[in-house]
Rosetta silent file (secondary structure, phi, psi, omega in degrees, C-alpha in Angstrom):
SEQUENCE: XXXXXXXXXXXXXXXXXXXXXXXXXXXXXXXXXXXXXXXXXXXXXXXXXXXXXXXXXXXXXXXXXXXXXXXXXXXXXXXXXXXXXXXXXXXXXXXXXXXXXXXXXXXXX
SCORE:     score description
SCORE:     0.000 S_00000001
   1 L     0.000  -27.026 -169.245   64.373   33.554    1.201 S_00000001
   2 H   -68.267  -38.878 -169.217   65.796   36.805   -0.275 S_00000001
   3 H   -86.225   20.167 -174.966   69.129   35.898    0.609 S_00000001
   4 H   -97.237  -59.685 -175.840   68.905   32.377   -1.654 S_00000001
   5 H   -53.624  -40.097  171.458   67.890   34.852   -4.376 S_00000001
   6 H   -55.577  -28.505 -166.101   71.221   36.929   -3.620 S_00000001
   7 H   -98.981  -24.680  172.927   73.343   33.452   -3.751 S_00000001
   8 H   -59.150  -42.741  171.462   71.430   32.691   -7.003 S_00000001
   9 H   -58.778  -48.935 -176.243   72.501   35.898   -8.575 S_00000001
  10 H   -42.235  -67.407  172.858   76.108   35.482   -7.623 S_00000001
  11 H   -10.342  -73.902  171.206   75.906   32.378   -9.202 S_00000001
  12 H   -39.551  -73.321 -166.789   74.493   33.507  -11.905 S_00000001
  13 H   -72.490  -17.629  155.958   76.758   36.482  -12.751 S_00000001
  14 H   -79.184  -15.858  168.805   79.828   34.317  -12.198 S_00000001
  15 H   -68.145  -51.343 -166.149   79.342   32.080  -14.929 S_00000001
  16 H   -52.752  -49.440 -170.440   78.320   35.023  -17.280 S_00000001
  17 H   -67.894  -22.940  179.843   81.725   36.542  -16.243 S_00000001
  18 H   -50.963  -78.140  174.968   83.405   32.882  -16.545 S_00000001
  19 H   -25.731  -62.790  174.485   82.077   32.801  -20.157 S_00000001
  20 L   -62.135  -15.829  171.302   83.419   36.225  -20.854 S_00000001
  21 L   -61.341  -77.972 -178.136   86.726   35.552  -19.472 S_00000001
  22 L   -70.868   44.949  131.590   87.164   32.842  -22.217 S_00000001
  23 L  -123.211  -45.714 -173.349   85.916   35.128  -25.047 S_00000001
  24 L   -54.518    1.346  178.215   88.246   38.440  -23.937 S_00000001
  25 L    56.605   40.215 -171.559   91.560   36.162  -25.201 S_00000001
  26 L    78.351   50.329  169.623   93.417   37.845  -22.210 S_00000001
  27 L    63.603    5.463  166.156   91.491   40.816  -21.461 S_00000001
  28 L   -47.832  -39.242 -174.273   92.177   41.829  -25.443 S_00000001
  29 L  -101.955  130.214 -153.375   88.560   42.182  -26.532 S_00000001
  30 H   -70.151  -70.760 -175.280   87.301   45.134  -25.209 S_00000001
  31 H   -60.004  -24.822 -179.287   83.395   44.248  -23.928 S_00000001
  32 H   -75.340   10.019  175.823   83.813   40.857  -23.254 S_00000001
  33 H   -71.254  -73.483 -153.865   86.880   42.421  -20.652 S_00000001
  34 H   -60.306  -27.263  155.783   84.277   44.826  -19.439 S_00000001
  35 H   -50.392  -39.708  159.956   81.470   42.062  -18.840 S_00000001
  36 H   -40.315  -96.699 -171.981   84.129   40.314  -17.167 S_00000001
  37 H   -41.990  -60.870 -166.568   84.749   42.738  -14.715 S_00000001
  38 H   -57.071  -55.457  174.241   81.311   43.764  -14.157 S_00000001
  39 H   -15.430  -80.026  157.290   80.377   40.207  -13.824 S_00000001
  40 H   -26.244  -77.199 -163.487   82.704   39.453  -11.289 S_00000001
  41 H   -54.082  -49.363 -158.911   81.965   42.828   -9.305 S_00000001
  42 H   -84.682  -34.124 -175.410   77.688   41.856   -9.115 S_00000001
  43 H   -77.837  -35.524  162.883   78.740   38.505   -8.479 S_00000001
  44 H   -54.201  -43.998 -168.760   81.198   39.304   -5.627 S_00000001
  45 H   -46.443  -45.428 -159.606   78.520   41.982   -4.573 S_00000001
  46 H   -71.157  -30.870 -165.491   75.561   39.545   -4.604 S_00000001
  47 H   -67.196  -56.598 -166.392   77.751   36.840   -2.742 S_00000001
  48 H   -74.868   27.647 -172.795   78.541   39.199   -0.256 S_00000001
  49 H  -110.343  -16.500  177.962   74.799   39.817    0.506 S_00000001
  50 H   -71.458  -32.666  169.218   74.303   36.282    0.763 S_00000001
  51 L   -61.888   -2.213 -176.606   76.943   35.995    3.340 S_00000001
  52 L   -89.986  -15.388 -172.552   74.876   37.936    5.836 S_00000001
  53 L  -130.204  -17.391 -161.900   72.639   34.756    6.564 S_00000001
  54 L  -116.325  147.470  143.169   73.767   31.448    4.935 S_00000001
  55 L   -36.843  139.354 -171.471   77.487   30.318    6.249 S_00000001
  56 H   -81.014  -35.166  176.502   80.325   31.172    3.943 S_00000001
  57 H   -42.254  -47.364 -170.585   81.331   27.221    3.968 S_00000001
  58 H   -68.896  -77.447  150.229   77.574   26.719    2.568 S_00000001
  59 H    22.778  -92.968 -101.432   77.772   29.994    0.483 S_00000001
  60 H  -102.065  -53.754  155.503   80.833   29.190   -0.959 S_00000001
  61 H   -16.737  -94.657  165.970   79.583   25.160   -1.353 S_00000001
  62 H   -29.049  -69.639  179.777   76.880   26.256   -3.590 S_00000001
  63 H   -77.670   33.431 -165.972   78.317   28.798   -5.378 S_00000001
  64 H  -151.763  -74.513  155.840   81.309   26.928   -6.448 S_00000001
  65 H   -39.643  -67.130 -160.736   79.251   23.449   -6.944 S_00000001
  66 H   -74.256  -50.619 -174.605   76.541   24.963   -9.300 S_00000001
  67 H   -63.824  -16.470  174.156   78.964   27.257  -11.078 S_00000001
  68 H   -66.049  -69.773 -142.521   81.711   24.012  -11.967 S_00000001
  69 H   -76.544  -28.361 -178.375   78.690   22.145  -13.455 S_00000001
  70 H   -65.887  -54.518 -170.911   76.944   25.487  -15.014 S_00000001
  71 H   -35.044  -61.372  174.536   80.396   26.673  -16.874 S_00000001
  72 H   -31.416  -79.372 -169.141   81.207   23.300  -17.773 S_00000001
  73 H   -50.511  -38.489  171.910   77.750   22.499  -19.566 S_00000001
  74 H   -42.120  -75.619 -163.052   78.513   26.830  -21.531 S_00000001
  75 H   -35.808  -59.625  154.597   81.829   25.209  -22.190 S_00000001
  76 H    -2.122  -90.836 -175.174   80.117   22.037  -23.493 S_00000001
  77 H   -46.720  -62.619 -174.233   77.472   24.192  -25.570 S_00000001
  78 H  -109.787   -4.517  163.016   79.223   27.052  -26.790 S_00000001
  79 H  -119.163  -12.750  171.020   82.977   26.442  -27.134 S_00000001
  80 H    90.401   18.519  159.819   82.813   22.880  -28.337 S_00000001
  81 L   -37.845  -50.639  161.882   84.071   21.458  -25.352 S_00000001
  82 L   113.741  114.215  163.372   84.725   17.906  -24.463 S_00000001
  83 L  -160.929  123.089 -169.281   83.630   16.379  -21.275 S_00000001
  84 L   -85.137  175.070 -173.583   84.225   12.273  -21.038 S_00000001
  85 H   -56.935  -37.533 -178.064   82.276    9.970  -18.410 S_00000001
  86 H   -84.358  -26.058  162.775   84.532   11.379  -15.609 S_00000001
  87 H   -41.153  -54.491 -179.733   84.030   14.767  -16.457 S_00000001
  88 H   -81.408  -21.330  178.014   80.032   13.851  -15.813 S_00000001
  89 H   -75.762  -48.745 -176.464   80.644   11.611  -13.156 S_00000001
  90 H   -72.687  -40.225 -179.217   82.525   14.044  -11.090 S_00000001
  91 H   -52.671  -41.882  169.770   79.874   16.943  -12.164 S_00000001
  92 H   -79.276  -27.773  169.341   77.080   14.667  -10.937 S_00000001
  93 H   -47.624  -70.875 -159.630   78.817   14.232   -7.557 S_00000001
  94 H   -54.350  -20.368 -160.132   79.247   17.749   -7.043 S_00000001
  95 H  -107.237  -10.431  142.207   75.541   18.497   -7.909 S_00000001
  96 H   -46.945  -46.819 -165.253   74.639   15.522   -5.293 S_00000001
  97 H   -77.085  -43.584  175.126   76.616   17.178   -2.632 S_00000001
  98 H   -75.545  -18.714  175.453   74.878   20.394   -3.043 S_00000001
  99 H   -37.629  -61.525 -176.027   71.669   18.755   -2.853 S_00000001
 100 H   -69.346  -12.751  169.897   72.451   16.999   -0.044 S_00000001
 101 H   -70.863  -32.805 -166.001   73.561   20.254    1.699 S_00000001
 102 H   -98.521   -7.479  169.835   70.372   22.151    1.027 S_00000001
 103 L  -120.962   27.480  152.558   67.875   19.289    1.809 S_00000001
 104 L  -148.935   -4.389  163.364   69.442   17.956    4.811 S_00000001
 105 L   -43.197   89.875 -169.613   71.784   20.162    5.981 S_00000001
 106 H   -86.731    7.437 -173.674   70.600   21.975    8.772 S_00000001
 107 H   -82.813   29.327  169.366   73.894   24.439    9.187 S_00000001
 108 H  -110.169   13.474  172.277   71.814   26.284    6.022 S_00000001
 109 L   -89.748    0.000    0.000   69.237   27.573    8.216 S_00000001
């Protein structure tokens, strides 16, 4: 169970760093650079604790899949984004597929 909380964190801290990417203008503004960077670094960190038990295809699934549909909906919310019927349509796939990995998948076990 611990290491789902480790792939959640990754998760987590790459969107925060996502976000901050797309406030630093091109690494210009100094903390959202440095948020950046940390971001990244706890989310690489966390991923690679997650990687001791779940498959990096599965991993990588997940943590790819959640983080598309979390940025997107930031982007949405807080930059004033745009996202049309295909935008949601592909977003709901993706968050089907992980679904379908973690409640029938048995290579997550």
């Amino acid at each position: 169970m611990k290491v789902w909380l480790f792939l959640v964190i990754a998760i987590v801290a790459e969107v925060i760093a996502t976000s901050c990417l797309k406030s630093s203008e091109g690494f210009t503004r100094l903390l959202p650079s440095l948020a950046t960077i940390t971001g990244y670094a706890i989310a690489f960190f966390f991923l690679s604790l997650a990687l001791k038990a779940i498959p990096v295809g599965i991993a990588y699934a997940i943590w790819s899949g959640v983080g598309i549909v979390l940025i997107s909906t930031i982007g949405w919310l807080l930059f004033k984004q745009s996202l049309d019927t295909p935008a949601l349509l592909g977003m709901g796939l993706i968050l089907s597929g992980v679904l379908i990995i973690n409640l029938f998948s048995t290579s997550t076990a």
